[in-house]
GUKOLBA-913636 format. One record per residue (C-alpha): residue number from 1; y, x, z; residue in three letters. Coordinates in nm, 2 decimals. Layout:
# residues N
(NUM; (Y; X; Z); ALA)
...
This chain:
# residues 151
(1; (-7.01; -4.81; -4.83); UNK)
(2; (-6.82; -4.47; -4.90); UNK)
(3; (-6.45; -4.49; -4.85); UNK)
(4; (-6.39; -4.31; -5.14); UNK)
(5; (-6.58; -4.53; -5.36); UNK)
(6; (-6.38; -4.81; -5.28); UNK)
(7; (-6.10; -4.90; -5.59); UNK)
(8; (-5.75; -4.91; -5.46); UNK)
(9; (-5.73; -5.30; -5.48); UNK)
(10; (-6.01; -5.33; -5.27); UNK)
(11; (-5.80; -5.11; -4.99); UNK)
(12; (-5.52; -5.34; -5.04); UNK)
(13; (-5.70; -5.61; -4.96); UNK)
(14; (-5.86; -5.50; -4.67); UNK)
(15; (-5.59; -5.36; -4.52); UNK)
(16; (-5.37; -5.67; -4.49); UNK)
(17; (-5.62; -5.75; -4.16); UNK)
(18; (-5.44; -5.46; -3.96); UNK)
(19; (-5.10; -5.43; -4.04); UNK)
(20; (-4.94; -5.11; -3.81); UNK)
(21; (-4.68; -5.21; -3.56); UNK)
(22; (-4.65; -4.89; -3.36); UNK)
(23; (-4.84; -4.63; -3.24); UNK)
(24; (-4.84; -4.33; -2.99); UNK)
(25; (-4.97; -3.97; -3.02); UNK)
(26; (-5.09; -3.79; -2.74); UNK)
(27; (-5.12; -3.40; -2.77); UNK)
(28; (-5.40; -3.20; -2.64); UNK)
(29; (-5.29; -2.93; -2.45); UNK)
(30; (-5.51; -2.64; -2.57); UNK)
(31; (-5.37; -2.73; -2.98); UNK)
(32; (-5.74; -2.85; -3.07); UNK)
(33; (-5.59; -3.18; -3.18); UNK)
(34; (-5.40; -3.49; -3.08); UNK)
(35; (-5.51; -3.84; -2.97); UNK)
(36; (-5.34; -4.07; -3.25); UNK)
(37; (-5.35; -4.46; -3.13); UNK)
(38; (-5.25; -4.73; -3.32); UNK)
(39; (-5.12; -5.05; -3.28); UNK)
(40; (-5.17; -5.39; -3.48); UNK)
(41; (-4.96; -5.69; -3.52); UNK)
(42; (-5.26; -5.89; -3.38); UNK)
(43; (-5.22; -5.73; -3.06); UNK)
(44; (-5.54; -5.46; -3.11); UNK)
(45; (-5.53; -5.09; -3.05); UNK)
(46; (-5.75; -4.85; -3.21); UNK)
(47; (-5.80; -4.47; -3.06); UNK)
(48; (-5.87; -4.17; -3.28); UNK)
(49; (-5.88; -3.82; -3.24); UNK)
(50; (-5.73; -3.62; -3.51); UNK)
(51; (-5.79; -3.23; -3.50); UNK)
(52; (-5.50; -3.01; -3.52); UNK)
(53; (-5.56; -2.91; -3.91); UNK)
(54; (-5.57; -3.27; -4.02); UNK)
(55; (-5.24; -3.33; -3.84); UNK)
(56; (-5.08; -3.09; -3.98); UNK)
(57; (-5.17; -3.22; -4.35); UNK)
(58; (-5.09; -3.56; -4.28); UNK)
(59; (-4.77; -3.47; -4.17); UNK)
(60; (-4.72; -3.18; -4.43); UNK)
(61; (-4.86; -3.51; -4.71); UNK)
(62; (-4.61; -3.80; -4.54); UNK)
(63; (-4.26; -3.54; -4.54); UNK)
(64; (-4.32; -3.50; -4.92); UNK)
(65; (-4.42; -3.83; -5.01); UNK)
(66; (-4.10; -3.93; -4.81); UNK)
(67; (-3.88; -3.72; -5.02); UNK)
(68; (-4.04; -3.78; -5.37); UNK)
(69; (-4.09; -4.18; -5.33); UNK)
(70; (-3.73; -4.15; -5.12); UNK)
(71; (-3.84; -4.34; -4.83); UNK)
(72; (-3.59; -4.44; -4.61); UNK)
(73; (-3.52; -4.31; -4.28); UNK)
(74; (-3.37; -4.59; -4.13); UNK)
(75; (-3.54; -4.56; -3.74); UNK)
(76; (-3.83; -4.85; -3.76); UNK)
(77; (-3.93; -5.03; -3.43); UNK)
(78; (-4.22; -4.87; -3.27); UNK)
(79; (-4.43; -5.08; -3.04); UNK)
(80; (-4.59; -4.81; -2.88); UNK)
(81; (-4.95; -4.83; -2.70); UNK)
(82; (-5.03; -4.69; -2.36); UNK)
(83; (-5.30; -4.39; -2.43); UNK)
(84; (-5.51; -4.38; -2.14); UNK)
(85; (-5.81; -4.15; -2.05); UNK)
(86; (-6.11; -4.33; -2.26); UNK)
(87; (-5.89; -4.27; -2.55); UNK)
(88; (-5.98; -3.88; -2.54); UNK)
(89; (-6.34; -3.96; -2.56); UNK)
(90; (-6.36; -3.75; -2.91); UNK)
(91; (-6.76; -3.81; -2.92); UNK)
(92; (-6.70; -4.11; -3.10); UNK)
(93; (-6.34; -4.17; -3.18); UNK)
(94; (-6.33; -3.80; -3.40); UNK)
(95; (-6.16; -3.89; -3.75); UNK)
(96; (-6.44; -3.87; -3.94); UNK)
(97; (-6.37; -3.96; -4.35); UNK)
(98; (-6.01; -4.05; -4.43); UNK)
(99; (-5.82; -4.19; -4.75); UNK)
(100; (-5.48; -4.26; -4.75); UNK)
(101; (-5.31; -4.42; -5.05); UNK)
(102; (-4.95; -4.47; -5.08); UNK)
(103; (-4.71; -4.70; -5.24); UNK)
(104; (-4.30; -4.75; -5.24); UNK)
(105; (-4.30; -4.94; -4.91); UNK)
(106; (-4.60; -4.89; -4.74); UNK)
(107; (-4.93; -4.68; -4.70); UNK)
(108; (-5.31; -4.75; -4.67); UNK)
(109; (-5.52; -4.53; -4.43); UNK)
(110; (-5.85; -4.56; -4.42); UNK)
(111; (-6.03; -4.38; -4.16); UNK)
(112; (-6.39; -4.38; -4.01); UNK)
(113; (-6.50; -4.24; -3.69); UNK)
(114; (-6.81; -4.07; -3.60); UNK)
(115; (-7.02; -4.37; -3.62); UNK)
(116; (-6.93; -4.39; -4.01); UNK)
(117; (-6.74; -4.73; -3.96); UNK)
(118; (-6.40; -4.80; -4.12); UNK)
(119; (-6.11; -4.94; -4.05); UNK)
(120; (-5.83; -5.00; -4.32); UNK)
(121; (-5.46; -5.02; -4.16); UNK)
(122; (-5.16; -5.06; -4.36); UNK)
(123; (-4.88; -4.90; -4.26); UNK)
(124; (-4.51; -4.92; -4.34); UNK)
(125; (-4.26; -4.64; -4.46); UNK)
(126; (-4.08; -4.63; -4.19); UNK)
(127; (-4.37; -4.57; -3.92); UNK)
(128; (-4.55; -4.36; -4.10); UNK)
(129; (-4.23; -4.11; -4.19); UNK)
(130; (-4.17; -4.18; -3.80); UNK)
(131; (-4.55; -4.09; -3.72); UNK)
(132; (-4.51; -3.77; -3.95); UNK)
(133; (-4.24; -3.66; -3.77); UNK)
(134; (-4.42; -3.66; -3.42); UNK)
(135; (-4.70; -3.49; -3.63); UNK)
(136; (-4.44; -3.21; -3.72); UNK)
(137; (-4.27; -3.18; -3.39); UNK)
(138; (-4.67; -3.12; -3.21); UNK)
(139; (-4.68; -2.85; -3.49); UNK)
(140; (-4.43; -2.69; -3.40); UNK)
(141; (-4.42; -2.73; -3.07); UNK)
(142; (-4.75; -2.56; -3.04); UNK)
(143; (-4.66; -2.27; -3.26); UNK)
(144; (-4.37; -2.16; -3.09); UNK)
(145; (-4.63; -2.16; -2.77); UNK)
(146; (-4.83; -1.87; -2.98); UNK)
(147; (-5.14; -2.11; -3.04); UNK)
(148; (-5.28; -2.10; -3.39); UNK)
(149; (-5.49; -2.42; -3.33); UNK)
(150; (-5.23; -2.56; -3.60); UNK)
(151; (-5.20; -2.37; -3.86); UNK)
């Protein structure tokens, strides 16, 4: 099944299975990309590798949302996982297809890796305004080193 053939509903659905309840980002130092892990209320973590350019969308996609939908920016609690050395493996954990679809309080990602299995998380406002402002920080961050990995 193609993640963009599933109806909205269906996302909804699927994605009350992994509610978000923190999540770390771990930057590569070269700029190729950043090591995105997230965390689930029932205690699962789940590794992705995310390369630079789709970082830099998701977080350019999140600020705007943020400001049209007026998402809070109350600070949400983070509980963060530990990234560890498997979690660079980017062989298999490479973001593959994505969908996001967002609402007023919270937002569905759907992501696949390199073995074309999906995951649907939902995530709320406040983490994911939280996550897109780690995104933006790694941006620019690695700009002001002179890399153009991010742009």
């Amino acid at each position: 099944m193609d993640i963009k053939s599933i109806s909205q509903g269906e996302l909804a659905r699927l994605s009350e299975a992994n509610p978000v309840v923190g999540f770390m980002i771990g930057a590569d130092e070269r700029g190729i990309g950043c090591v995105l892990k997230l965390k689930t209320a029932a205690d699962h973590d789940f590794s992705y590798f995310m390369q630079a350019d789709d970082a830099f969308r998701l977080s350019v996609r999140l600020r705007r949302t943020a400001r049209k939908l007026r998402w809070p920016s109350d600070p949400y609690p983070n509980v963060m996982p530990e990234i560890t050395a498997s979690d660079w493996d980017i062989r298999t954990s490479l973001i593959g297809l994505n969908r996001i679809e967002i609402f007023s309080d919270w937002m569905i990602w759907a992501i696949s890796d390199q073995t074309l299995l999906f995951r649907v998380f939902r995530m709320p406002t406040g983490l994911a305004l939280e996550m897109s402002q780690v995104l933006w920080d790694l941006y620019k961050t690695t700009a002001q080193r002179g890399s153009t990995s991010l742009h």
